[in-house]
C-alpha positions in Angstrom: 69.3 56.5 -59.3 72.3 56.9 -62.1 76.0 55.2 -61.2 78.2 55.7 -63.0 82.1 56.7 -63.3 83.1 60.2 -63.9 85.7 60.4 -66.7 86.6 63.9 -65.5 90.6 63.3 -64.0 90.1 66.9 -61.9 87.0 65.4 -60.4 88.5 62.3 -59.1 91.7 63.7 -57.5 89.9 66.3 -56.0 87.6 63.2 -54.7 90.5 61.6 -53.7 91.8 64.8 -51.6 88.7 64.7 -49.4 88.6 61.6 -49.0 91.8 61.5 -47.8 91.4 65.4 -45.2 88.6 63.5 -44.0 90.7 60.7 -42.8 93.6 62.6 -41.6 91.1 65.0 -39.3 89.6 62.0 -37.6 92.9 60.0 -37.0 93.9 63.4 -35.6 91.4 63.9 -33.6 91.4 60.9 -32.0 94.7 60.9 -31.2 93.8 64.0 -29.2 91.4 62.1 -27.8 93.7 59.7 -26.3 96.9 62.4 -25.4 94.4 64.2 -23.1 93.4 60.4 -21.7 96.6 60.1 -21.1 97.5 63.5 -19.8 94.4 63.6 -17.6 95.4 60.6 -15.7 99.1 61.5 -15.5 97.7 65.1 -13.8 94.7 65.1 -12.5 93.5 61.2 -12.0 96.9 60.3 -10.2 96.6 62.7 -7.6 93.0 62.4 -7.1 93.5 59.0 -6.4 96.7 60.0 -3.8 94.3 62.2 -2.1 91.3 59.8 -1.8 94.1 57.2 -0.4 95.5 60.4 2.2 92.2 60.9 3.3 91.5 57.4 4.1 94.6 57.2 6.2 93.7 60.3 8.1 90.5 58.4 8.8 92.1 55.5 9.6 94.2 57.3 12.6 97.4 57.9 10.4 98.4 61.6 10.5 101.7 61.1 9.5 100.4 60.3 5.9 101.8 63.2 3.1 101.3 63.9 -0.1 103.9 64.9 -2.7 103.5 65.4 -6.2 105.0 68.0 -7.7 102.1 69.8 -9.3 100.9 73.5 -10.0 97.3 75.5 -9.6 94.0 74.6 -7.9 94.7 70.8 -7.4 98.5 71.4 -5.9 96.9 73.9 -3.6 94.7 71.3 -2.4 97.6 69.3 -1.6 99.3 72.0 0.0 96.1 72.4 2.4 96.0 69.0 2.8 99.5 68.1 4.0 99.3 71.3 6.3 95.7 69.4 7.6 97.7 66.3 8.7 100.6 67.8 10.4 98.3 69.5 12.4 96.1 66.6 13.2 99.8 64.7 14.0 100.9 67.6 16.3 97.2 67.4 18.3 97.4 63.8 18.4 100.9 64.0 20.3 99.7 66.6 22.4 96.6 64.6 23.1 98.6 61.8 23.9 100.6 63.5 26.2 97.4 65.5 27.9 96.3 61.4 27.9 99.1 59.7 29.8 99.5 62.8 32.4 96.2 62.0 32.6 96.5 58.2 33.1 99.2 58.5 35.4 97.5 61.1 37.4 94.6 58.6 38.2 96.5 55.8 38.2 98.9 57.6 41.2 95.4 58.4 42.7 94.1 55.2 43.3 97.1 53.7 44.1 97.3 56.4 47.5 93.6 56.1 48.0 92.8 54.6 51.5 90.4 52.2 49.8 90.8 49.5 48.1 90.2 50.1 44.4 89.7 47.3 41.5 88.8 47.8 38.3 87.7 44.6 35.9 86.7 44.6 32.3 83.3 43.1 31.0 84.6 39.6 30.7 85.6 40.0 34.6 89.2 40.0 34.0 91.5 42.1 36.3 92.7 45.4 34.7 94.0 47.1 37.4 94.6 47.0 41.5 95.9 49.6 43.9 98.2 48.7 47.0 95.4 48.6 49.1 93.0 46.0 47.4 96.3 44.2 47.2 96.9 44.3 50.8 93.0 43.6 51.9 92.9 40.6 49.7 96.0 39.2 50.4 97.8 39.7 46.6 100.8 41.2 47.8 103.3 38.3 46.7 101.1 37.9 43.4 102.4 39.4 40.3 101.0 37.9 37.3 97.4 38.8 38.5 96.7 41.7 35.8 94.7 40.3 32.8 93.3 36.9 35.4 89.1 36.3 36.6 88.9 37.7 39.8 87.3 35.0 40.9 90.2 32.8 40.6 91.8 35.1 43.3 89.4 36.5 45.4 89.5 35.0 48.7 86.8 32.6 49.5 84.3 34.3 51.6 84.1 37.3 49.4 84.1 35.1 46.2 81.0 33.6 47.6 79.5 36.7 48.3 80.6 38.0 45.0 80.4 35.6 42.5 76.5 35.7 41.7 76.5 39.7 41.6 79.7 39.9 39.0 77.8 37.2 36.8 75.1 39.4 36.7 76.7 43.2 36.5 78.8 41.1 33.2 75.9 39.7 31.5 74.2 42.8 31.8 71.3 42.1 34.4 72.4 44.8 36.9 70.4 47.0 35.0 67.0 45.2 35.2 67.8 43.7 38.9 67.9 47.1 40.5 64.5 48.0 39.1 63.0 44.3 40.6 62.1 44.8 44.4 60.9 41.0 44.4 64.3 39.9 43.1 65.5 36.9 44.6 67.8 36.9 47.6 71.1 37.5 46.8 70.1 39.1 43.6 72.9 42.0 42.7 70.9 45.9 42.9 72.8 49.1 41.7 74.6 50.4 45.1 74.3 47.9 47.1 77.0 47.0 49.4 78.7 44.1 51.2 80.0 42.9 54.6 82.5 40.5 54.8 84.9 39.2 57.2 88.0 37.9 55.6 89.8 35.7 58.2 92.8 35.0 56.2 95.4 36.6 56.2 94.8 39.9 58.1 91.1 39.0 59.8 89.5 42.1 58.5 86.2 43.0 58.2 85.0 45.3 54.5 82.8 46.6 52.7 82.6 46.2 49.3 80.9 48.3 46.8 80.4 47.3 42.7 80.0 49.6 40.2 79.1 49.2 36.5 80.9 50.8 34.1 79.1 51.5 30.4 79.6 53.0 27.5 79.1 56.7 26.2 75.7 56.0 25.7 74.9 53.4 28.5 74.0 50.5 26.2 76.5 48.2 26.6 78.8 46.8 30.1 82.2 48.1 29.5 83.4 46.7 33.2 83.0 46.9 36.7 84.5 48.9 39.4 85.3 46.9 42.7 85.3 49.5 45.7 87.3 48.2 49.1 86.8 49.8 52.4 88.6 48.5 55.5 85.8 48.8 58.3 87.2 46.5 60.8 87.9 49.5 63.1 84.6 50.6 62.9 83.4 47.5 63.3 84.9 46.8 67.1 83.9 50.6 67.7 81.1 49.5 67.1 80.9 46.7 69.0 82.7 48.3 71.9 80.3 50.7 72.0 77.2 48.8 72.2 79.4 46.5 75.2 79.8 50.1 76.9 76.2 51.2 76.6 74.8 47.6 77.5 78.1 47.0 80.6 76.7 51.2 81.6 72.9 50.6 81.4 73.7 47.2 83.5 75.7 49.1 86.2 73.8 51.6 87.2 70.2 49.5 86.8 71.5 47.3 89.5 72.2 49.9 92.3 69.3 51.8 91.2 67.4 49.2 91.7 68.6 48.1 94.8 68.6 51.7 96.4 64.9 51.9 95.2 63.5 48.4 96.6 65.1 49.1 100.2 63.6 52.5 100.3 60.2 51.4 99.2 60.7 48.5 101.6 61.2 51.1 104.5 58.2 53.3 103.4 55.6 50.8 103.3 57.0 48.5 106.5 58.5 51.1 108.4 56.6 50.4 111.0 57.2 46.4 110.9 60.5 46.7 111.1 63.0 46.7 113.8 65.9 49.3 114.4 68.2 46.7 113.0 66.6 46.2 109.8 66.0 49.7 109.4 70.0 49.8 109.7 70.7 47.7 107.7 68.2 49.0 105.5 69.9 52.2 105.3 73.5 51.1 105.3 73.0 49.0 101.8 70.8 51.9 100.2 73.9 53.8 101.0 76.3 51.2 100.1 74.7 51.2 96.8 74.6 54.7 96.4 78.4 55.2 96.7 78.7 52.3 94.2 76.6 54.4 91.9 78.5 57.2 92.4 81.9 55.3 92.0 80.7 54.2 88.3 79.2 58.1 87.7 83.2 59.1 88.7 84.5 56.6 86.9 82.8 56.9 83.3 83.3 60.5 83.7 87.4 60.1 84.7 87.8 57.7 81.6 85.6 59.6 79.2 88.2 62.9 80.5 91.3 61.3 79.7 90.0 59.9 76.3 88.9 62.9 75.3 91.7 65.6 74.2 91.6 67.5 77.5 95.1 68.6 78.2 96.7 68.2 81.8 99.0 69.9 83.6 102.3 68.1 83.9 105.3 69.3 86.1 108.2 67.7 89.1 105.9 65.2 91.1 107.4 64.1 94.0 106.0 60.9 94.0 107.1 59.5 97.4 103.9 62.5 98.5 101.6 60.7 96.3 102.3 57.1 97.5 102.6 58.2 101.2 99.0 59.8 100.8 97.7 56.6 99.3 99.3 54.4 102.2 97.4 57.0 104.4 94.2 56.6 102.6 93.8 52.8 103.2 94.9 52.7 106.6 91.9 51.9 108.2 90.9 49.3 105.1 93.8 47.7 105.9 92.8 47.2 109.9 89.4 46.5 109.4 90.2 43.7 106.8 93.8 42.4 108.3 95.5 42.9 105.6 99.7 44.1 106.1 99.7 47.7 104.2 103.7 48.0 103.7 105.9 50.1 101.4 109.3 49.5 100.3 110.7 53.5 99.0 114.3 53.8 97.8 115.7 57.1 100.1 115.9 60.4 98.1 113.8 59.6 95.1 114.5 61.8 92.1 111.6 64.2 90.6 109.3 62.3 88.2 107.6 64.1 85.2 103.5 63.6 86.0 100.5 65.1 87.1 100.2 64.3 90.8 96.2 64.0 91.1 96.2 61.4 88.3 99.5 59.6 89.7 97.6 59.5 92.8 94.3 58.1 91.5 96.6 55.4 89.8 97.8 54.5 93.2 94.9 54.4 94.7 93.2 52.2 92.3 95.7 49.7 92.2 96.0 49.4 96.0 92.5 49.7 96.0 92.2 46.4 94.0 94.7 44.7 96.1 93.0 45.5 99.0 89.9 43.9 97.2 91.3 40.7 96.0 93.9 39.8 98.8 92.1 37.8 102.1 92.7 38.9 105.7 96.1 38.2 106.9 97.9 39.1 103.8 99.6 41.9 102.7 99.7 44.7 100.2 103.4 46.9 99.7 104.6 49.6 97.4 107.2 49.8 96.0 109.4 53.0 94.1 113.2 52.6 93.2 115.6 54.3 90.7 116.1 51.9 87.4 118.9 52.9 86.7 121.2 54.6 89.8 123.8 55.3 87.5 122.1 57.1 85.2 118.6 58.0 87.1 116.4 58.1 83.6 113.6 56.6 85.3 111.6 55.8 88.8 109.6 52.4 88.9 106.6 51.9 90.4 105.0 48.9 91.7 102.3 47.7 93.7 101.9 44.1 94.8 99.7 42.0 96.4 99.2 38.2 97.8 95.8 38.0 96.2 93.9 35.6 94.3 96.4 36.1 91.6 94.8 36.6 88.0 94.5 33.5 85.6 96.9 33.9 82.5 93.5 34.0 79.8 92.3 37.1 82.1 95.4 39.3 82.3 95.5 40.4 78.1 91.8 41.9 78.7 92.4 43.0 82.2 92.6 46.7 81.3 89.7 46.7 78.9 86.6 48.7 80.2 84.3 47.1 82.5 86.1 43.6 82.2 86.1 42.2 85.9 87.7 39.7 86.9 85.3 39.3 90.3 83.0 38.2 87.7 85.2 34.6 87.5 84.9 34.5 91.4 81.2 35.9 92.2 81.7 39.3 93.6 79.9 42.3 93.1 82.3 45.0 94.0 84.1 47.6 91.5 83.2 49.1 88.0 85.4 47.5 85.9 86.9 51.1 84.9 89.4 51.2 87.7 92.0 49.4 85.4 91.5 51.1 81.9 92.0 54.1 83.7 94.7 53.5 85.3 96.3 52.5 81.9 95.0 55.9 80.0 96.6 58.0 82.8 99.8 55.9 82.3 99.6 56.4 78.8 99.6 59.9 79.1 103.0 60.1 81.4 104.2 58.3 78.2 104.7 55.1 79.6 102.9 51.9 79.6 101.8 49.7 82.6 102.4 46.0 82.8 101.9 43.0 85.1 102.9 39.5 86.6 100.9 37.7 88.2 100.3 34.1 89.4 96.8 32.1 90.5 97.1 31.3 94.1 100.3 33.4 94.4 99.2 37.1 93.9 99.8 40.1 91.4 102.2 42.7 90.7 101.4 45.7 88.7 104.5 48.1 87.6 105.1 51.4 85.5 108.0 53.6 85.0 108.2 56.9 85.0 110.7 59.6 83.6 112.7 61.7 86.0 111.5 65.4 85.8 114.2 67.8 84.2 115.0 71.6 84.1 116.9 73.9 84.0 115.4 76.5 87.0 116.1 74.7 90.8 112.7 73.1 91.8 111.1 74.6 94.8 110.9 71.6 96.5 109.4 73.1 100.3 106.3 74.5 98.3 105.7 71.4 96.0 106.2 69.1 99.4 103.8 71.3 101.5 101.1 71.6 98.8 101.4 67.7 98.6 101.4 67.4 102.4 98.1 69.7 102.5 96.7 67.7 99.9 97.0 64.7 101.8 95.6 65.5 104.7 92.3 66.9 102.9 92.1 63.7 102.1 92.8 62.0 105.4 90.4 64.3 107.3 87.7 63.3 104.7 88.5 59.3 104.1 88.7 59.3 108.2 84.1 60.2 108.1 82.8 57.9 105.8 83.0 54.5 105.5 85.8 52.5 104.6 86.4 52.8 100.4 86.1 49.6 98.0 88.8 50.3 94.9 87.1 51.2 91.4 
């Protein structure tokens, strides 16, 4: 290796000189370097970063987020397609929202005009929402502040007892695994099950109560639980009324069946045995019986017809006819018992509005009764009179008696079906019908029947009826005549057989 120092002058400025390019070129190129740096970020990093940020509020749920730099080519397109992107995601979000609460308030209008009861809890068992009806069975109509509170701070007692266990269990998540256990332990809470409970306070109803788990989309988790309500107290007493009339029916008619059965087997093996006098009187209970069986037969049937929606022919009535026919009828009950049969009719009694076979049955099952319940040497009167002579709007109707009288506790349930009230003094006679049809046949003139009565003293049952109206003349001759022919029909057929007992 030689070093040395050229002496040449040309040499060493044209040293110098590249020395010198060389420096300038790099200085030069990295300022370059650092002006694209910076215009990169000013232009392409900056907006990048906007967009990033954009797209992370659109994420997030904000569609009102824009972008606005004012930049040309591929990247302002982009913005361009982006802002368009979130205004329509912000116009489908309001219309969502709109589609959401029509939605909401359709449902929510729904179960508040539901017949049931409808409450719906969230998975810590808090109240979310109630319809009128839940309100109204549970007794929360004066509470206000109840949304967001445990239902089991409100629920009344009996149903939070019956309740409380299966709620624990639908919010912790064991409904799921209980309704797959057939051993479970009583009590424990299965998918669909219901419950009846009587709630005594405040309205004494009787419901049934269904709970339903709410999940998830994808069934993993309890989102809440569904309370159903249904008022069955109605079908409850049907119910029970039904099984009374079946068990009060089946009881009725086994006893004269009975009865009729043992006498006639009594007369075909002893026949011989017996006198002429035991025969008799053999013969006259079998029949006795028999026209008590066929009294009850009538009598279901004539209360099952005017339950049912059979329509009846109503017109004028002239109702002095019917009670004159029914005076006529017990006659010879009256002799043969000694009991006074009077009537007490106001002259020229307007036209009623009625059906005149079922005013008449109503007549004669009321005098029939008084006949039943009033002892020899008492007496029995009708009685019909104008309310109102004034202004004749309605006739009044009553029938009294000097009877036993019925005791205050008796007289609310004195029209239900086969309630007697011979039952309280030990007799056997009647259906226990007579009364509640009576009141259905009332009913259907429009009017109600009511009565007063006193132990010891006797009973007084009344109705009113509503003067008959039109505008053609009513043919009075014919209606009186068909009454008159109807009444003795009657007469002729009463007057053969043996003196009637009232339903």
């Amino acid at each position: 290796m030689a070093i040395g120092i050229n002496p040449n002058p040309t040499v060493v400025a044209s040293s110098h000189l590249t020395r010198d390019v060389t420096i300038a070129v790099f200085v030069s190129i990295w300022v370059m370097v650092i002006l694209g740096a910076v215009f990169n970020a000013l232009t392409i990093t900056q907006p990048i970063k906007e967009l990033v940020l954009g797209v992370k509020n659109i994420a997030a749920g904000n569609f009102k987020q824009r972008i606005n730099l004012p930049l040309g080519g591929e990247l302002d397109e982009l913005i361009v397609n982006f802002n368009e992107m979130a205004e329509k995601l912000e116009r489908y979000e309001e219309q969502n929202i709109e589609e959401l609460t029509a939605e909401k308030a359709k449902l929510e209008s729904l179960v508040a005009t539901i017949a049931d009861g409808a409450v719906l809890l969230d998975h810590q068992m808090q109240i979310v929402l109630v319809n009128p009806t839940a309100r109204r069975l549970f007794g929360w109509e004066n509470e206000t502040e109840i949304l967001g509170e445990n239902v089991l701070f409100h629920l009344p007692e009996p149903v939070k007892a019956e309740l409380a266990q299966p709620l624990y269990q639908i919010a912790i998540g064991e409904s799921s695994e209980a309704q797959h256990d057939v051993h479970s332990v009583s009590g424990g809470y299965r998918e669909g099950s219901e419950f009846r409970i009587t709630i005594p306070e405040p309205t004494n109803r009787t419901v049934r109560i269904l709970l339903t788990t709410v999940f998830d989309q994808y069934r993993e988790s309890v989102r809440g639980i569904a309370i159903t309500v249904q008022d069955i107290t109605r079908e409850v007493e049907l119910n029970e009324a039904k099984s009374n009339f079946i068990s009060n029916v089946s009881h009725e008619l086994r006893t004269p069946l009975f009865n009729i059965k043992s006498f006639i087997e009594t007369l075909h093996e002893y026949d011989e045995d017996l006198t002429d006098k035991q025969r008799r009187d053999f013969l006259e209970t079998a029949n006795h019986e028999t026209d008590r069986l066929t009294r009850l037969v009538n009598d279901v049937l004539d209360l099952s017809k005017l339950e049912s929606n059979k329509r009846y022919q109503f017109d004028g009535v002239e109702v002095t006819q019917a009670i004159e026919q029914t005076l006529r009828t017990y006659q010879l009950n009256a002799r043969d018992k000694g009991i006074t049969l009077a009537q007490d009719i106001e002259p020229e009694l307007p036209t009623v509005w009625g059906n005149y076979d079922l005013l008449l049955q109503v007549l004669t099952n009321l005098v029939g009764n008084a006949f039943k319940f009033t002892p020899a040497g008492g007496q029995v009167a009708i009685r019909a009179y104008v309310l109102n002579p004034q202004v004749p709007s309605h006739v009044r109707i009553e029938v009294a008696d000097t009877g036993i009288g019925i005791d205050p506790e008796d007289q609310e349930a004195i029209f239900d079906r086969f309630f007697r009230v011979e039952n309280r003094v030990h007799t056997l006679e009647g259906t226990g019908l007579g009364l509640s049809i009576v009141r259905n046949i009332i009913e259907k003139h429009q009017s109600a029947v009511h009565l007063v009565s006193e132990v010891g003293v006797g009973t007084t049952f009344w109705f009113d009826l509503k003067v008959f109206e039109e505008s053609c003349p009513i043919d009075r001759p014919t209606r009186k005549a068909t009454a008159l022919n109807a009444a003795e029909s009657t007469v002729e057929s009463v007057t053969g057989s043996t003196a009637r007992s009232s339903s």
